[in-house]
C-alpha positions in Angstrom: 3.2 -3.1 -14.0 5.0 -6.0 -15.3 6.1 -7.2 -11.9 2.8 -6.6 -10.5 0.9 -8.9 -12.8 3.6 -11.3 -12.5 3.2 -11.1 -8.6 -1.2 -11.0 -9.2 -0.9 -14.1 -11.5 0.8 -16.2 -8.6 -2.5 -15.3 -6.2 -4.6 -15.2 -9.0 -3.8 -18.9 -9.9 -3.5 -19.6 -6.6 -7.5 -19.0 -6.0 -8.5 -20.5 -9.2 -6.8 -24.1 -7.4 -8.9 -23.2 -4.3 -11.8 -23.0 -6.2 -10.6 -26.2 -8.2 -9.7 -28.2 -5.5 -13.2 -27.0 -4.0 -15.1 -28.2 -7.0 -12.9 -31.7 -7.3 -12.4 -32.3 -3.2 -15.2 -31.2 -1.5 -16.5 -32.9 0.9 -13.2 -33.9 2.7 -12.5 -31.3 5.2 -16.0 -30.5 7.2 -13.7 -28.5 10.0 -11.9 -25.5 8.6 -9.2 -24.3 10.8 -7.5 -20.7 10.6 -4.8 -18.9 12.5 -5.5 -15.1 12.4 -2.3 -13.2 14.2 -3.3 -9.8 15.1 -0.1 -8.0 14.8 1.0 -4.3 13.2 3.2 -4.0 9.9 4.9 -0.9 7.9 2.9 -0.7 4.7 3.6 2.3 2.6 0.9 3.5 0.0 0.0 7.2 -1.7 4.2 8.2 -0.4 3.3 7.4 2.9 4.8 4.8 5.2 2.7 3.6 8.8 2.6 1.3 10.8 -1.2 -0.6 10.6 -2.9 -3.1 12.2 -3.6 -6.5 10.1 -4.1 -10.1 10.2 -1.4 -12.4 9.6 0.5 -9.1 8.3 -1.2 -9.1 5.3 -3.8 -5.9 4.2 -6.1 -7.2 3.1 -6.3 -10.1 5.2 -6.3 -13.7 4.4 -9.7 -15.0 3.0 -11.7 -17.7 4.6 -12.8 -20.5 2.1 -15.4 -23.1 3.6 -18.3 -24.5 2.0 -22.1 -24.8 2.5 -22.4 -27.1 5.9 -18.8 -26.8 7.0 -17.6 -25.8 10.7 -15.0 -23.5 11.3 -12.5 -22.6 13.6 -10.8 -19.3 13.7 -8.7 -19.1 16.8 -7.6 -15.0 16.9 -4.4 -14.1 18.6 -3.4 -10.4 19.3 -0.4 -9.2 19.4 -1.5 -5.1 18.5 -1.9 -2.8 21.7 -5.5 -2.3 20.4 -8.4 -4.5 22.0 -9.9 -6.7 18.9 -13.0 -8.6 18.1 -13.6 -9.6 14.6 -17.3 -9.8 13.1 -18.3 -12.4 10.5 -20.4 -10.0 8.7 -23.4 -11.6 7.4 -23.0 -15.6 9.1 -26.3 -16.1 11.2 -24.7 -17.7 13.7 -27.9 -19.5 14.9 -28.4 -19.7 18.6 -24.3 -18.7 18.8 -24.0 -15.1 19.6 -20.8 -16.0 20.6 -19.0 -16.2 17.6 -20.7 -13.2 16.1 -17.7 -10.7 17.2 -19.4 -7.0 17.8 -17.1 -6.0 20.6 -19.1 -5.4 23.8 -22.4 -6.6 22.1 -22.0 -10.3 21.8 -18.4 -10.7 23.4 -15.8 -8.5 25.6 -12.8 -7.6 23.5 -9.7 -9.7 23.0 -7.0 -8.2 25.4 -3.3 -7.5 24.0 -1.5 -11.0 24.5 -4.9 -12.9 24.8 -6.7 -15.1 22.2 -10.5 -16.4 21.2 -11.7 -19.5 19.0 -14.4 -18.1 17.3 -16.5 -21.6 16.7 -19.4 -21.2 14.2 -21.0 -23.1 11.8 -21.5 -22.2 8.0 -25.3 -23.6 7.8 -27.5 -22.7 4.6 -25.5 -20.1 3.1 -23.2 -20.1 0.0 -22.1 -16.8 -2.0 -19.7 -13.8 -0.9 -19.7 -12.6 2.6 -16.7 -10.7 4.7 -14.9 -10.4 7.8 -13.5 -7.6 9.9 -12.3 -5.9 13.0 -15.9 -5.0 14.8 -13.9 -2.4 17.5 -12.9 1.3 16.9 -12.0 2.2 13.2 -9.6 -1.1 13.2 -12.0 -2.5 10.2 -9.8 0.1 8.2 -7.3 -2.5 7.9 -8.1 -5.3 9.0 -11.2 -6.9 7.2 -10.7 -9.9 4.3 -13.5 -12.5 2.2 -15.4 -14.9 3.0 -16.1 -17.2 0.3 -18.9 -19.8 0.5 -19.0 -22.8 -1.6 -22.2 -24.5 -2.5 -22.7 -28.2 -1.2 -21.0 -30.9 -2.7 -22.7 -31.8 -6.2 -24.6 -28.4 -6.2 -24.2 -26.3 -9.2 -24.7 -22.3 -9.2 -27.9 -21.4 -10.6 -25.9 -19.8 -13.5 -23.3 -20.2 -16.3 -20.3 -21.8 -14.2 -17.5 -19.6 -14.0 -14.3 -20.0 -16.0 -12.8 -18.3 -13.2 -13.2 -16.0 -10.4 -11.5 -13.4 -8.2 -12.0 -10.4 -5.5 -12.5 -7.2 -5.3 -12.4 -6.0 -2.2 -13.1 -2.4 -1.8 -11.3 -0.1 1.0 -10.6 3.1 2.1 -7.1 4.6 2.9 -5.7 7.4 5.1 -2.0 8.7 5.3 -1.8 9.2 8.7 -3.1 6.6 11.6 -7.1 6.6 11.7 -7.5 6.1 15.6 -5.1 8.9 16.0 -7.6 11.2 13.8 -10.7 9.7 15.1 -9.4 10.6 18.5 -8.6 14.2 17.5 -11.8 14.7 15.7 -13.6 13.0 18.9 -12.5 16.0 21.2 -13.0 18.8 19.0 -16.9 17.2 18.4 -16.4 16.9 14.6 -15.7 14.1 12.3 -12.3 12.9 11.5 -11.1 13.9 7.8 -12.2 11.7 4.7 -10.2 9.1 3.8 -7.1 10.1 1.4 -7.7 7.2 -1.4 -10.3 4.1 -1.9 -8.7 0.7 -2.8 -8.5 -2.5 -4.3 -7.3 -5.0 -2.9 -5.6 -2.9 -0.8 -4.3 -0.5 -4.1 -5.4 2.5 -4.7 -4.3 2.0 -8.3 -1.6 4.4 -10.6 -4.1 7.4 -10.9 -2.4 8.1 -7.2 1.1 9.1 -6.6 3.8 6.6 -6.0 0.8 3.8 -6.7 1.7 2.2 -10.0 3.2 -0.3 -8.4 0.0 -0.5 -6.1 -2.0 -1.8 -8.8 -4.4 -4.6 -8.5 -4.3 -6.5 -12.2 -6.3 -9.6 -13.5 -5.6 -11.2 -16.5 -8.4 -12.7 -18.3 -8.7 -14.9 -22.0 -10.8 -13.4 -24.5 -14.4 -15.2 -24.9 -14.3 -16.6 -20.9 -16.9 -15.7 -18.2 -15.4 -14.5 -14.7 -16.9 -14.4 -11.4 -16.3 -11.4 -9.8 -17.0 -11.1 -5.6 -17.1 -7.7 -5.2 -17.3 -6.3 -1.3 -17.7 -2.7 -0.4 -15.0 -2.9 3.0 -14.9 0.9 3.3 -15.8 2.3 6.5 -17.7 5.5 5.1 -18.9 5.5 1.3 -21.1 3.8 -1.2 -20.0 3.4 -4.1 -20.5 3.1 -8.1 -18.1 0.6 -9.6 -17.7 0.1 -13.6 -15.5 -1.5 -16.2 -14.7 -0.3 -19.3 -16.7 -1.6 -21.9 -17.9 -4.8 -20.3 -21.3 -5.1 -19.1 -21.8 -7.2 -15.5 -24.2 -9.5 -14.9 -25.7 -9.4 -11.3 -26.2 -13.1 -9.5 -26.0 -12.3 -6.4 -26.1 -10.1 -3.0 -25.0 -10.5 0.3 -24.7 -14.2 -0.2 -28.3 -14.3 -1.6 -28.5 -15.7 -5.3 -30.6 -12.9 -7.3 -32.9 -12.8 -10.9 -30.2 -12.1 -13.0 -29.4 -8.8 -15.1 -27.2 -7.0 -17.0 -25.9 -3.3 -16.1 -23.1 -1.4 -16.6 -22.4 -0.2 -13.2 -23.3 -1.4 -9.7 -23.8 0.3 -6.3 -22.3 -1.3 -3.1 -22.8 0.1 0.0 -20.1 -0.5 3.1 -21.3 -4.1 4.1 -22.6 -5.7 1.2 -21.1 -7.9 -1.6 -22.1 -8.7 -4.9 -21.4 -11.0 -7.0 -21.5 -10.6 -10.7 -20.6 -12.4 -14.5 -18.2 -10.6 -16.9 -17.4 -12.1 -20.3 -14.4 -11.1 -21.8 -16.0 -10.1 -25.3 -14.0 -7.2 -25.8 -11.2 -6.1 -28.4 -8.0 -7.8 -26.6 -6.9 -4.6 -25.0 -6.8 -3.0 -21.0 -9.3 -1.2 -19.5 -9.3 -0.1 -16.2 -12.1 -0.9 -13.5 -12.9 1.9 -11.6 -14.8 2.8 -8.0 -16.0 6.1 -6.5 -18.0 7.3 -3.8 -22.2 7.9 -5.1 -23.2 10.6 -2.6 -26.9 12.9 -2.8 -26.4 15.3 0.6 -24.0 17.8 1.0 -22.0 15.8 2.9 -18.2 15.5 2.3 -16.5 12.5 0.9 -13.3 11.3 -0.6 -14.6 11.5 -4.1 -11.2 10.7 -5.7 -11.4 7.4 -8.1 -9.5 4.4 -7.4 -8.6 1.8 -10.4 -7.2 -1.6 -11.3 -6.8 -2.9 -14.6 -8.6 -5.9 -16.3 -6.1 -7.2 -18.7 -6.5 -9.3 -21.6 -4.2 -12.3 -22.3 -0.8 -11.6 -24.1 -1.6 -7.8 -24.5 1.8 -5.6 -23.6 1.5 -3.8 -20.1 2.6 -0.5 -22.2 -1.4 0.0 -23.6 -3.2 2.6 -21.8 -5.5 1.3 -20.1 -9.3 2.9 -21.3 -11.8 4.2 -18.4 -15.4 3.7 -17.7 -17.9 6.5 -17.5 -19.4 6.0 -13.6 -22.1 8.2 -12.9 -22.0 11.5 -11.0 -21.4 11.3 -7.4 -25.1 12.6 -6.4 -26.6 10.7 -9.7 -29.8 9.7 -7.1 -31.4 8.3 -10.0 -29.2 5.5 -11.3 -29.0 4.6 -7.7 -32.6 4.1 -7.1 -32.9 2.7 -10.2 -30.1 -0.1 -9.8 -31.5 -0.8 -6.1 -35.2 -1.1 -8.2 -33.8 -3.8 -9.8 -32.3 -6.1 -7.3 -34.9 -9.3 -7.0 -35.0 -12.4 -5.1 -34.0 -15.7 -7.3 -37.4 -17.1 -5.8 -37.0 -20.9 -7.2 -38.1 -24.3 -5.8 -34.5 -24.9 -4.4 -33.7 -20.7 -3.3 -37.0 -19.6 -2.1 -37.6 -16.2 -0.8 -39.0 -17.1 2.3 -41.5 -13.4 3.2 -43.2 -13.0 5.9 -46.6 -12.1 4.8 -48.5 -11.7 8.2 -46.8 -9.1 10.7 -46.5 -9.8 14.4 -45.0 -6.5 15.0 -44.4 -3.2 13.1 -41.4 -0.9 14.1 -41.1 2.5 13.1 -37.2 4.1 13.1 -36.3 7.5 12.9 -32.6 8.1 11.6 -31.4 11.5 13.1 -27.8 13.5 13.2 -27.8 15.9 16.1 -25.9 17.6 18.6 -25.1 17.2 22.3 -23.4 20.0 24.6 -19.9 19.4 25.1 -18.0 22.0 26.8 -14.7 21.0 25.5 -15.8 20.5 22.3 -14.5 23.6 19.7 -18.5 25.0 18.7 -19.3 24.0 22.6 -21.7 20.7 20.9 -20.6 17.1 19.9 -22.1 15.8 16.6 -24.1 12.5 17.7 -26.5 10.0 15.8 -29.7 8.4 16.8 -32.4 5.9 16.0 -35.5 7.3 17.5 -33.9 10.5 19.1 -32.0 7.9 21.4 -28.1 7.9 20.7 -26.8 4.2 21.7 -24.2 3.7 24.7 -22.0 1.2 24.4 -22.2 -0.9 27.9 -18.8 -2.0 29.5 -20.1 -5.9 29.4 -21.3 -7.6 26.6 -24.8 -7.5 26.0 -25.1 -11.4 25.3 -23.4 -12.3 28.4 -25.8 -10.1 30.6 -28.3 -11.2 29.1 -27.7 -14.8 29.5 -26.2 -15.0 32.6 -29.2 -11.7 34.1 -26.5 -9.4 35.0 -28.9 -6.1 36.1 -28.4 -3.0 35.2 -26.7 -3.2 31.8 -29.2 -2.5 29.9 -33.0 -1.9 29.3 -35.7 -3.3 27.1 -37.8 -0.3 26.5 -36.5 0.6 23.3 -39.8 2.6 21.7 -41.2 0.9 18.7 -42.0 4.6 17.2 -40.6 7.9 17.9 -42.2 9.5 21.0 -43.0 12.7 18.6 -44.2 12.3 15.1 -43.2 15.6 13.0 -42.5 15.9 9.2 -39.3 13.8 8.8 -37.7 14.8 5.6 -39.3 18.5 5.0 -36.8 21.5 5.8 -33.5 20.9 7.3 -34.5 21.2 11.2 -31.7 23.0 13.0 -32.8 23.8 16.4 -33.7 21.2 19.4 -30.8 18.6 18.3 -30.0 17.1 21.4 -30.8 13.2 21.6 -31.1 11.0 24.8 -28.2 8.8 26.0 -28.8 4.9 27.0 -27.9 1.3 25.9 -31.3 0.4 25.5 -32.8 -2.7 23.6 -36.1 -3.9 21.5 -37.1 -7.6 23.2 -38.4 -9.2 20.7 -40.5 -13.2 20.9 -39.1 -16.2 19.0 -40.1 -16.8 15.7 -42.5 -13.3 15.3 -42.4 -12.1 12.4 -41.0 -8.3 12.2 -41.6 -5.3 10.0 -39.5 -2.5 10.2 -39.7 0.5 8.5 -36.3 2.8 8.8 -36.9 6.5 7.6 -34.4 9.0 7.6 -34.7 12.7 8.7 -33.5 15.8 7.8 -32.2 16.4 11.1 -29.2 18.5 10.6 -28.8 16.9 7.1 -30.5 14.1 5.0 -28.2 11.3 4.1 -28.1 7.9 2.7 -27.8 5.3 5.5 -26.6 1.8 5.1 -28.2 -0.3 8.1 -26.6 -4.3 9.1 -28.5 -6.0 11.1 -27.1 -9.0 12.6 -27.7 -12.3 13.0 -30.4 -12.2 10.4 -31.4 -11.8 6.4 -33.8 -10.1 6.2 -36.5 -9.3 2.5 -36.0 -5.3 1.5 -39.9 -5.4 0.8 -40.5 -1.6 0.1 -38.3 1.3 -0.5 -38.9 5.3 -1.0 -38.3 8.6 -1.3 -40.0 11.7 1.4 -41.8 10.3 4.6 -43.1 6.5 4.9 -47.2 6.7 4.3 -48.4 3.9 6.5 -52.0 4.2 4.8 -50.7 3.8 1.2 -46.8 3.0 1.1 -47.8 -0.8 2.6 -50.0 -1.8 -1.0 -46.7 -1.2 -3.0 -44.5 -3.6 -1.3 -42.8 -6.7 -3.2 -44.0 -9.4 -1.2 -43.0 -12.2 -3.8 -39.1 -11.6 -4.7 -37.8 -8.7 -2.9 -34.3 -9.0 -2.5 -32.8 -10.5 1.1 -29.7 -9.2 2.0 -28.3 -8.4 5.5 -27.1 -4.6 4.8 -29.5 -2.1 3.0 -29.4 1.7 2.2 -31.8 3.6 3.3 -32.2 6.5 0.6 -31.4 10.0 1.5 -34.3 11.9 2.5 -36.4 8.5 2.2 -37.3 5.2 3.8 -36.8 1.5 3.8 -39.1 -1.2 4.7 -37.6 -4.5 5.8 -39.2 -8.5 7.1 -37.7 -10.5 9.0 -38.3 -13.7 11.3 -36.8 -13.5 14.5 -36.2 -17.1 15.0 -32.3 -16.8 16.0 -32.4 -16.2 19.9 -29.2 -13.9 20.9 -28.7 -10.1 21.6 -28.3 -9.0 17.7 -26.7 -5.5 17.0 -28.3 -3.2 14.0 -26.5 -0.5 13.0 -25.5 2.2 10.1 -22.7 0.7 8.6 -21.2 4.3 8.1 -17.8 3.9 10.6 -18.5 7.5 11.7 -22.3 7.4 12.7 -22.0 4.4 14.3 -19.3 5.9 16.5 -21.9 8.7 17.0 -24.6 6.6 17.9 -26.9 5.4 15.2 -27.2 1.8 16.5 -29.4 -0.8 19.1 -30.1 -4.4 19.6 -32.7 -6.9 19.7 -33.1 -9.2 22.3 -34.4 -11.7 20.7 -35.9 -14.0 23.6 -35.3 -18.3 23.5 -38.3 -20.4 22.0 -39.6 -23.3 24.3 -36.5 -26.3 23.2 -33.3 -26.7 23.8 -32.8 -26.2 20.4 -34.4 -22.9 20.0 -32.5 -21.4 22.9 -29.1 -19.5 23.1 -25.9 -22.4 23.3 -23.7 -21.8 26.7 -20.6 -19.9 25.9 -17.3 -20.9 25.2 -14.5 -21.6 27.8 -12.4 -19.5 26.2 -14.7 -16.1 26.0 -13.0 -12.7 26.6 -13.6 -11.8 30.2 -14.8 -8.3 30.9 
């Protein structure tokens, strides 16, 4: 552990100049420019040594710094013998689809040998957001920060930092992921859970052959630390602790939030948040700690991953101490941390709700099964949103929709189920087949949307995390059994509910999000849960250009993939 400190303390003080330099020289580079390489490495972790995809070689990959009005170019080069795309997860990208990276949705792949700029402005947004591979399971590897400065002059809206760091949450497997996916993809089942979470990339010395794959920050006793925290992993929520500190919540998904003090957090794959911790402890170690929070009897990797929070001049031969997470299917200190998540709602960060409804939406959240005849019980396991199971097209749904290719896809996604039935009662086994299509909702410029997302005890209940792109959007109403349109609607936060860009929908409950559609594109909303997506549980928006120039889609790029 000595080493690896020594090793941390380089990057660790490498980011704290970063941020310095930020703070001292900001407004002196408007263009960022980055060189992502797409190329494979060995990495050896838990025993095991494979070859994985990454960025620049390094897992995770490199973090993007900008700040608050800044362009930036990332010009992506691959050199795998996987197709790539690379998603900026939670950038609007206003009126430039282009750059948003879902492969197939808003852009063809990027072929082995070939490269794409991906030009996009960072415009009224500051906090934590992430970046990764938007093709296959490739996000397994390669995925990295995004860290978002405020404007020059502008202060948080909380106790400045003494310093700050990531904590980038993962998932790893032993053997190659697309090779499992693959396997699992013929026999109709899912691929096996991942064999360890991460840190930084380490899964931390409670695994074997890991102590040296140990993420470590040293901190000075009485000093208040930022901690970005993003949930990367491709298939669990998750609680995450440290030992005897408390964390003080600020912010979500980029969003600054009404403070508050807890002792754990949940972070679903997609979101970040960021959050205060003072070091007011006895000078000792204590370990941080993450594992999966799961309610259905579904399986996970339930195994806990650490890193260690060390205190200034204290010998790397104390044990570190643990914190006590909650049960994996603890329900209620999930609902309960998700009850307290608010919108900062000040003059200068208002939360912006729509309060009259152009449209409602109504989405079903399903797990079924298709014939297959090659399959090993004779059915494939599938997904759907509305009993319809998402195909991807082979052209990219911006470009057909720009340039009116025909027949790629429809518009008559159904703003309800076609059959009403009692969504979260008994497990409903029988009549699991789903319809097939690449159909979209077209939405009009700047309406205002409601959408309530209510999952199903199709096969299973289960917690979903939904991203929707190109948008924030307000999490105005959340609960448990089906959504009561006749009472649920009075309860709804309408003042500070909390804006984010990926929520959970509770097991065996519902979500209600707003949203203005005033970013004209083809967006892509999905379950963030690597599997169901890959099953199906995922659709668009066509949201249609307003009457300017400057509320309509930009031209593309020279340089986009071809199809």
């Amino acid at each position: 552990m000595g080493m690896q400190l020594d090793s941390y303390s380089r990057s660790f003080f490498l980011c704290i100049f970063c941020f310095a330099w930020f703070l001292t020289f900001p407004a002196e580079a408007a263009l960022k420019k980055y060189q992502f390489d797409i190329k494979v490495k060995n990495v050896s972790r838990l025993c095991h040594a494979k070859p994985i995809v990454t960025v620049n070689g390094r897992f995770p990959g490199p973090t993007i710094y900008v700040r608050e009005g800044d362009r930036v170019l990332v010009n992506v080069t691959n050199h795998a013998q996987y197709n790539m795309s690379i998603h900026w997860h939670g950038l609007k990208q206003f009126r430039n689809g282009w750059a948003d990276g879902p492969a197939y949705i808003t852009q063809c792949p990027i072929k082995t040998g070939h490269s794409y700029t991906y030009d996009f402005n960072v415009t009224g947004q500051r906090g934590t957001l992430w970046w990764h591979a938007h093709i296959l399971w490739l996000r397994a590897t390669i995925y990295g920060a995004i860290v978002i400065m405020p404007k020059e002059g502008t202060l948080f809206p909380f106790p400045q930092p003494y310093r700050e760091t990531k904590i980038i949450l993962g998932e790893w497997w032993n053997s190659d992921i697309e090779t499992l996916v693959n396997q699992a993809n013929k026999l109709g089942l899912p691929p096996p859970t991942s064999d360890a979470h991460t840190i930084n990339g380490k899964p931390g010395p409670l695994f074997p052959c890991s102590k040296k794959h140990t993420f470590a920050m040293e901190v000075e006793a009485g000093k208040t630390y930022l901690l970005r925290i993003i949930n990367a992993a491709l298939n669990d929520e998750l609680f995450f602790a440290i030992a005897g500190h408390n964390m003080t919540v600020v912010e979500i998904d980029a969003v600054y939030t009404k403070p508050f003090t807890t002792r754990v957090i949940l972070i679903a794959p997609g979101q970040t948040t960021n959050v205060l911790v003072k070091a007011d402890q006895p000078p000792s170690r204590y370990f941080m700690a993450a594992r999966p929070f799961m309610d259905a009897p579904v399986p996970v990797d339930n195994k806990t991953v650490t890193a260690i929070l060390q205190y200034k001049g204290v010998s790397n031969t104390v044990l570190p101490s643990m914190p006590k997470l909650p049960a994996p299917n603890n329900t209620n200190v999930a609902l309960s941390y998700n009850k307290r998540l608010k919108s900062l709602n000040t003059p200068q960060f208002p939360a912006k709700v729509p309060l009259k409804v152009d449209r409602h939406l109504f989405y079903t959240i399903g797990l079924g099964a298709n014939p297959c005849s090659t399959c090993q019980n004779g059915t494939q396991l599938t997904a759907s949103l509305n009993n319809i199971t998402f195909e991807m097209p082979k052209v990219g749904l911006l470009q057909a929709h720009y340039f009116n290719i025909k027949g790629v896809f429809k518009t008559d996604f159904p703003d309800r189920p076609a059959v009403p039935f009692n969504y979260t009662g008994a497990p409903l086994t029988a009549n699991l087949a789903t319809s097939l299509g690449t159909r979209l909702s077209k939405v009009a410029f700047n309406s205002t949307i409601e959408l309530v997302l209510q999952d199903t005890n199709l096969l299973t209940v289960e917690s979903h995390p939904f991203h929707l792109h190109g948008f924030n959007f307000f999490v105005v109403g959340s609960g448990v059994g089906n959504f009561d349109p006749s009472k649920d609607p009075a309860k709804f936060n309408l003042v500070n509910p909390p804006e984010r860009n990926t929520v959970g929908v509770p097991t065996g409950g519902w979500t209600a999000i707003r949203f203005r559609a005033d970013n004209p594109g083809v967006w892509f909303m999905h379950c963030h849960l690597e599997l169901h997506t890959m099953w199906g549980l995922k659709m668009a928006f066509v949201v249609e250009n307003g009457k300017s120039q400057e509320e309509s889609i930009i031209p593309p790029p020279k340089d986009l993939p071809p199809c």
